[in-house]
C-alpha positions as CSV (number, residue, x, y, z in Angstrom):
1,X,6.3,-28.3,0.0
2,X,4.2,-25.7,-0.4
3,X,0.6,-25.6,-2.8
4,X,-1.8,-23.2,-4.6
5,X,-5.3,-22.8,-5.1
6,X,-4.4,-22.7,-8.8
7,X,-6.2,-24.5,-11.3
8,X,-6.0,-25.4,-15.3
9,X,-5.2,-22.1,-16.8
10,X,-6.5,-21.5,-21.0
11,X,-4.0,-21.5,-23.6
12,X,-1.9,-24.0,-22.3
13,X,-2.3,-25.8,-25.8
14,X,0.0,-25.8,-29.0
15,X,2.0,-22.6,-29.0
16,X,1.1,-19.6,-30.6
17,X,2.4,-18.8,-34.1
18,X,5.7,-16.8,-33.8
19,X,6.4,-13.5,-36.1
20,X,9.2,-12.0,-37.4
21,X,9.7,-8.3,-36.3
22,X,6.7,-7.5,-35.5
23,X,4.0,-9.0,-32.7
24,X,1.9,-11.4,-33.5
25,X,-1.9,-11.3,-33.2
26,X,-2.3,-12.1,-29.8
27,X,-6.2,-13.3,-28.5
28,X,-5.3,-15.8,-26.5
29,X,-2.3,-13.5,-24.6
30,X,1.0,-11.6,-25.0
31,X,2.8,-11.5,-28.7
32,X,5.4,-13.6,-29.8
33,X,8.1,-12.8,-32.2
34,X,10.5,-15.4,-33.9
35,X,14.4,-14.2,-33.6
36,X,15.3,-16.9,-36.3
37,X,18.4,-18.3,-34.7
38,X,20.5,-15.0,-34.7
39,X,24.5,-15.9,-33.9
40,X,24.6,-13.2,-31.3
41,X,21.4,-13.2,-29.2
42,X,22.4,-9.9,-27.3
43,X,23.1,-8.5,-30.8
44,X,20.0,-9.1,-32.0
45,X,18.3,-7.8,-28.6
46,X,19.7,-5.1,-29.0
47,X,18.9,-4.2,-32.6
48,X,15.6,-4.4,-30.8
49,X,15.3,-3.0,-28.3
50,X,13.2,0.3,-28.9
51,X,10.6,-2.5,-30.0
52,X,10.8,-5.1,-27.2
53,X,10.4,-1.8,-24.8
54,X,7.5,-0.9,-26.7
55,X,5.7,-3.8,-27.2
56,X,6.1,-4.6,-23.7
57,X,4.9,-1.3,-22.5
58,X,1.7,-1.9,-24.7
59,X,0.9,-5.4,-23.7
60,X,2.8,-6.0,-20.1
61,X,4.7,-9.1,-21.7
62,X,6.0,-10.3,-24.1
63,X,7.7,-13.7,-25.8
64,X,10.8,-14.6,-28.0
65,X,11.8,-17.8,-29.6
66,X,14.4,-18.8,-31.1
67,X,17.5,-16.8,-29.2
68,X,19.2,-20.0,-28.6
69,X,19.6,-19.4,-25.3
70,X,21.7,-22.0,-23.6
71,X,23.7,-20.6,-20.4
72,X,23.1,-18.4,-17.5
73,X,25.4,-16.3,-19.2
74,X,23.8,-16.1,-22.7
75,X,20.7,-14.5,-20.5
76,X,22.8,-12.0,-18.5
77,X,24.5,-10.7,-21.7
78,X,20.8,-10.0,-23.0
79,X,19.5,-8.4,-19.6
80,X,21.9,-6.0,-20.0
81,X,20.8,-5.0,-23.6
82,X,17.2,-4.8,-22.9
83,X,17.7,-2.9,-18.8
84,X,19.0,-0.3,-17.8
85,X,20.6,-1.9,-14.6
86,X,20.3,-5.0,-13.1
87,X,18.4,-6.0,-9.5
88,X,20.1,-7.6,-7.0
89,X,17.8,-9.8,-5.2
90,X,17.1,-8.7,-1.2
91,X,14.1,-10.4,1.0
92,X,13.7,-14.0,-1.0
93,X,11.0,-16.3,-0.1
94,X,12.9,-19.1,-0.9
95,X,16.3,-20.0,-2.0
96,X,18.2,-19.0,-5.2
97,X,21.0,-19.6,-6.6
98,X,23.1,-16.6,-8.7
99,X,24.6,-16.6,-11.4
100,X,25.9,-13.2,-12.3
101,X,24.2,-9.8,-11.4
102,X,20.4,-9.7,-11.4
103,X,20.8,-13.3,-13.1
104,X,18.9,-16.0,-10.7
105,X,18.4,-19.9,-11.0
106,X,14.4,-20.2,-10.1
107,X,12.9,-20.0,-6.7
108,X,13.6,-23.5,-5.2
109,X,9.9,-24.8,-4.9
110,X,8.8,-28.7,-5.0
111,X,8.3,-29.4,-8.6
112,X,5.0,-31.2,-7.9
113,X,3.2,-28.2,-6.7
114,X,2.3,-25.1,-8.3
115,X,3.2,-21.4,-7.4
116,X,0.4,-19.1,-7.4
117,X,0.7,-16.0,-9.6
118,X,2.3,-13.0,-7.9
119,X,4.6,-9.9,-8.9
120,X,8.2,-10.4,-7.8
121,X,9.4,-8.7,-4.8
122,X,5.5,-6.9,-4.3
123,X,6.9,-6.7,-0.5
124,X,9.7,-4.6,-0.8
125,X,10.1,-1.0,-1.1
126,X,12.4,-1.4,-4.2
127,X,11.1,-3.8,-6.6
128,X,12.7,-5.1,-10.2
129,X,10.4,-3.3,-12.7
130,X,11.4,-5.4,-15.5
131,X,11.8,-9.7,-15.6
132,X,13.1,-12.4,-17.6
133,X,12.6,-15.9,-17.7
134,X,14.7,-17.8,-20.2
135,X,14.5,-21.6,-20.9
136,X,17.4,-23.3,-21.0
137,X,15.9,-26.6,-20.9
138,X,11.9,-27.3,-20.8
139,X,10.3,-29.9,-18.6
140,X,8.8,-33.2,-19.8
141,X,5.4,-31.7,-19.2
142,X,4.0,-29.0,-17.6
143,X,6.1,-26.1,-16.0
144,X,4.9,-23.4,-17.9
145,X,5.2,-19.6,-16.5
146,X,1.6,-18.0,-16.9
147,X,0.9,-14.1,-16.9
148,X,-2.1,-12.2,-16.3
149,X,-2.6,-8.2,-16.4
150,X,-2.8,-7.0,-13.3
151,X,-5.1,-3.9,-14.0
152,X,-7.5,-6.5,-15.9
153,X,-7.6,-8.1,-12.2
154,X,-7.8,-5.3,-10.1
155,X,-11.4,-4.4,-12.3
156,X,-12.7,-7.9,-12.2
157,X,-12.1,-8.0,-8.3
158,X,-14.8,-7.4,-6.1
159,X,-15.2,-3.4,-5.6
160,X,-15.6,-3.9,-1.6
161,X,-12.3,-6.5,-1.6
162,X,-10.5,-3.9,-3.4
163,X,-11.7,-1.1,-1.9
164,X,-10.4,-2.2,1.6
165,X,-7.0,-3.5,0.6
166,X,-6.5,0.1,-1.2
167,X,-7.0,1.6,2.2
168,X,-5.2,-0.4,4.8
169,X,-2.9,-1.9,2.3
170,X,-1.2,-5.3,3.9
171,X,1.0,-7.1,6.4
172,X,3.6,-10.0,5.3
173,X,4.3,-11.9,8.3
174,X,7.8,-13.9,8.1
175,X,9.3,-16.1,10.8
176,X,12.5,-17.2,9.4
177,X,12.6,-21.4,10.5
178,X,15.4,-23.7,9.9
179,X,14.5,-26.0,6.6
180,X,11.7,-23.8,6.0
181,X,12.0,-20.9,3.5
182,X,15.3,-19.0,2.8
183,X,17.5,-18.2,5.2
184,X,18.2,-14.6,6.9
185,X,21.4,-14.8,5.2
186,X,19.4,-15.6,1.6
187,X,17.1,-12.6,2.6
188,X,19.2,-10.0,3.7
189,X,22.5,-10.7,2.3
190,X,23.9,-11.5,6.0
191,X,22.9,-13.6,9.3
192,X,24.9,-10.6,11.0
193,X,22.3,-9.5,13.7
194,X,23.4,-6.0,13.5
195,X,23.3,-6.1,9.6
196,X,20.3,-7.3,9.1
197,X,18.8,-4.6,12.0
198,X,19.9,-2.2,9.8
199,X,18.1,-3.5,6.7
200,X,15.2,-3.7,8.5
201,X,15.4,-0.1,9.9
202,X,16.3,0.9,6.3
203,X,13.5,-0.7,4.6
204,X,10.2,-0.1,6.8
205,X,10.3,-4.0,8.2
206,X,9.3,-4.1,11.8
207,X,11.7,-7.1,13.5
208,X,12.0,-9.2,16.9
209,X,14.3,-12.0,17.6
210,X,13.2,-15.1,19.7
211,X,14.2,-16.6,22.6
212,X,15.6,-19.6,20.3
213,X,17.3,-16.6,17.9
214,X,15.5,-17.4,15.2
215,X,13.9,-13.8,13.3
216,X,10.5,-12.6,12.3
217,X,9.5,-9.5,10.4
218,X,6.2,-8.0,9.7
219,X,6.1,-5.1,7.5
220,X,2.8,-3.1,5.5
221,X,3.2,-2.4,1.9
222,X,0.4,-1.2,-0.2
223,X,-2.1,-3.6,-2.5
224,X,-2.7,-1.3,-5.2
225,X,0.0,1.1,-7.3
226,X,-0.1,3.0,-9.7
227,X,2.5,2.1,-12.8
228,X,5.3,4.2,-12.9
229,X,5.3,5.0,-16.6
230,X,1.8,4.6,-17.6
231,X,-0.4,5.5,-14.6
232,X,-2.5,2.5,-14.7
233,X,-3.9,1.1,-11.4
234,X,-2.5,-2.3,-10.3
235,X,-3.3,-5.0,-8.1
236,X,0.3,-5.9,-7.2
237,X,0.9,-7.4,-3.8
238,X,0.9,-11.5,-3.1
239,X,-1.9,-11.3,-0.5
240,X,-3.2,-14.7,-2.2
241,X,0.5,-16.4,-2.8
242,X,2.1,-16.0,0.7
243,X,-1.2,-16.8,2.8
244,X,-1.7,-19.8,4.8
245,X,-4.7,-21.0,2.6
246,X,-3.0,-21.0,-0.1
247,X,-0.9,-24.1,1.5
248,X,-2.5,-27.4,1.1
249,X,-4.4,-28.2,4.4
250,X,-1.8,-31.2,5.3
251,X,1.3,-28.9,5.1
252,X,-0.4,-25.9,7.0
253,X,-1.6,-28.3,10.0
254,X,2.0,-29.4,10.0
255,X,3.6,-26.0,10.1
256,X,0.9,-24.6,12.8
257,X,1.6,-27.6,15.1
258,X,5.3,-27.7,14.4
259,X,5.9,-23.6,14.4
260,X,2.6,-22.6,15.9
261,X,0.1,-19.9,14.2
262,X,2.1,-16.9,14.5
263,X,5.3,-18.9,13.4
264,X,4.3,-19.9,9.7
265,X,7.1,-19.0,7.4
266,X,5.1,-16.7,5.7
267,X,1.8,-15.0,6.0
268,X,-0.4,-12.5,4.9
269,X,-3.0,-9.6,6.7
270,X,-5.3,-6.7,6.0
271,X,-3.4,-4.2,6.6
272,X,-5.0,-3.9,9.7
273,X,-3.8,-6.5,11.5
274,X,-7.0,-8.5,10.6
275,X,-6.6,-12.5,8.9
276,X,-7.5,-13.1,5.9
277,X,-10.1,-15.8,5.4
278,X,-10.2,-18.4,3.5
279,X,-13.3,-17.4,1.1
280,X,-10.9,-13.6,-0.1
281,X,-7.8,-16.2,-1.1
282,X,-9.8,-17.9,-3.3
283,X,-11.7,-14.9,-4.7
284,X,-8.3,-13.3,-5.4
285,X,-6.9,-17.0,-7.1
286,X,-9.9,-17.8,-8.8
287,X,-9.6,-14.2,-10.3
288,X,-6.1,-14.5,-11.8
289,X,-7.2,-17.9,-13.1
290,X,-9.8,-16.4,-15.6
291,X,-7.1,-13.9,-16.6
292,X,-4.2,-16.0,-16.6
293,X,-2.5,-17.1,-20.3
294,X,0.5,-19.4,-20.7
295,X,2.2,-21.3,-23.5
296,X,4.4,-24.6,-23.0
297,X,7.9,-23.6,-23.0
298,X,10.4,-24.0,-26.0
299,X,14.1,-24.8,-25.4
300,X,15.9,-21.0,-25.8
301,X,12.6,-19.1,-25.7
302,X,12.3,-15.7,-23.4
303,X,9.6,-14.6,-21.9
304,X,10.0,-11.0,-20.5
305,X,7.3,-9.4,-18.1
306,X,6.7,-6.2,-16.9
307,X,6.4,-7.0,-13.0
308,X,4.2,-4.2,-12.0
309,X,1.6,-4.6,-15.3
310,X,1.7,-8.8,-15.1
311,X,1.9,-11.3,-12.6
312,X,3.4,-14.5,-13.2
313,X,3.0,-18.0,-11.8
314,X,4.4,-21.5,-12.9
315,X,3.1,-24.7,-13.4
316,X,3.7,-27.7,-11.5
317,X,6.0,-29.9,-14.0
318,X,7.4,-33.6,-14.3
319,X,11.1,-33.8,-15.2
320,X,14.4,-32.0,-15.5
321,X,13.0,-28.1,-15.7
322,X,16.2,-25.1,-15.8
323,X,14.3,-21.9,-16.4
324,X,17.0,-19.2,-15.7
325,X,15.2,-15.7,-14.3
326,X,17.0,-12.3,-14.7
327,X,15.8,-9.0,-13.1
328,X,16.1,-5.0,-13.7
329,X,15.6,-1.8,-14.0
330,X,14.4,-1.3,-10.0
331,X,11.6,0.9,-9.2
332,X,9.9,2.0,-6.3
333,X,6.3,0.8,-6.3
334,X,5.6,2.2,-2.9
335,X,5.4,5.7,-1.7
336,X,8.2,7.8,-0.4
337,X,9.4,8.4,3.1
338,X,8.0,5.3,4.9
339,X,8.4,5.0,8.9
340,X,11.6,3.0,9.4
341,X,11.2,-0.7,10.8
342,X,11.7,-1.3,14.2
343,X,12.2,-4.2,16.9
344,X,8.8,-5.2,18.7
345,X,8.5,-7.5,21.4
């Protein structure tokens, strides 16, 4: 239902050449290696996994074919070789449906449209460091999960743009509709007023209930982090991917006359409080474009991505498309002792 101002992204063309055990060169983005077909994908993952660590730490993603990868379950075994725990998925933007722990079908989202590159979970306090997208069967064209550094981005934005969301950080607005979005139950794990109060208290969201009992949250998170392990600064938010003009024009008319302005499902703000115009969405878009890399996807292949280092997008696609998504190793990319969220009028 929902579109991006996301164009034709570069090395979308014949896959790159796979190595065995060691990356290969890489100029048009992350390295590949070629597992061969092992028996025992977590086996051989976990042979490995000093050197899938490492190469991901060096280059912020990373592919490998040939796993044979066929069931949700052939993925969870392998998140738990390469994380150290899994993420449980809190404050979804759209439906999922879950396999095993930290093991996720993809974000329901109409196949004919793209989604925008963003890190997963960039709004909440606790976010999965670590993510996995295995294909367990590949569209008939298109689809493809794109990545793009996010310190690369942050230096190619422009210095004022950058400089102002580093100081008032953001706002996601959400008003939870029926048939729009995930639910409050999807979100918070209950549609128990009191429960989800308390999740919102616990997790710096700011919350009021309307007349009709529907919910809406607002809460401020910060634009730019530092990586936990290597210090880089990131641009990791989804200021571009959860703004109104990144909808096509059609769909937002029909959500601000059906829902109103302030009742979009999502939205985005300077930190301030300010919109965000139309003319910063497409500076930010346009900006991943030029960084972006993807590769058609290959029955069994997985594509891991560290979600603070490298955003990720996908493709709009044309036929049956089961890309299984697996998340761990949580870490806090926002500072310490936030004030608690509240109820607001």
């Amino acid at each position: 239902m929902l579109s991006a101002v996301f164009r034709k992204r570069r090395a979308t063309g014949p896959p790159a050449a796979p190595h065995t055990g060691i990356a290969a060169p890489a100029p048009d983005g992350p390295p590949v290696l070629d597992a061969e077909g092992p028996p025992d994908a977590a086996a051989w993952v976990a042979g490995r996994r000093d050197l899938l660590r490492e190469l991901l730490a060096e280059h912020g993603a990373l592919t490998v074919r040939g796993l044979g990868l066929s069931t949700p379950a052939d993925v969870g075994s392998v998140l738990h070789q390469v994380a150290e725990h899994p993420v449980a998925e809190r404050e979804a933007f759209a439906a999922r449906h879950r396999h095993a722990d930290g093991v996720y079908s993809s974000s329901a989202w109409p196949p004919n449209q793209p989604m925008c590159m963003h890190h997963e979970l960039s709004y909440a306090l606790q976010c999965p460091g670590l993510m996995m997208f295995a294909c367990l069967e590949p569209p008939v064209e298109g689809g493809a999960t794109a990545v793009a550094d996010s310190a690369a981005v942050l230096q190619a934005l422009p210095a004022e743009l950058v400089d102002r969301f580093a100081r008032e950080g953001w706002l996601l607005t959400r008003a939870y509709n029926d048939g729009i979005g995930a639910t409050p139950s999807q979100s918070f794990g209950s549609d128990d007023r009191g429960a989800v109060e308390a999740y919102c208290r616990a997790h710096a969201i700011d919350w009021s209930w309307q007349p009709d009992g529907s919910l809406r949250t607002r809460q401020h998170r910060n634009a730019v982090v530092r990586h936990p392990v290597s210090g880089l600064r990131c641009w990791f938010n989804q200021i571009a991917f959860l703004n109104e003009w990144t909808m096509e024009p059609d769909v937002r008319e029909f959500l601000v006359d059906e829902y109103g302005p302030d009742g979009l499902p999502f939205n985005t703000r300077y930190g301030n409080g300010d919109p965000v115009p139309p003319d910063v969405v497409e500076q930010i878009n346009t900006t991943y474009e030029a960084h972006a890399v993807s590769r058609s996807w290959q029955r069994g292949d997985l594509l891991l991505v560290d979600n603070i280092r490298t955003a990720h997008s996908r493709e709009a696609y044309r036929g049956p498309r089961n890309v299984v998504v697996a998340m761990g190793d949580p870490v806090r990319a926002h500072p310490p002792g936030p004030p608690a969220g509240r109820a607001v009028a």
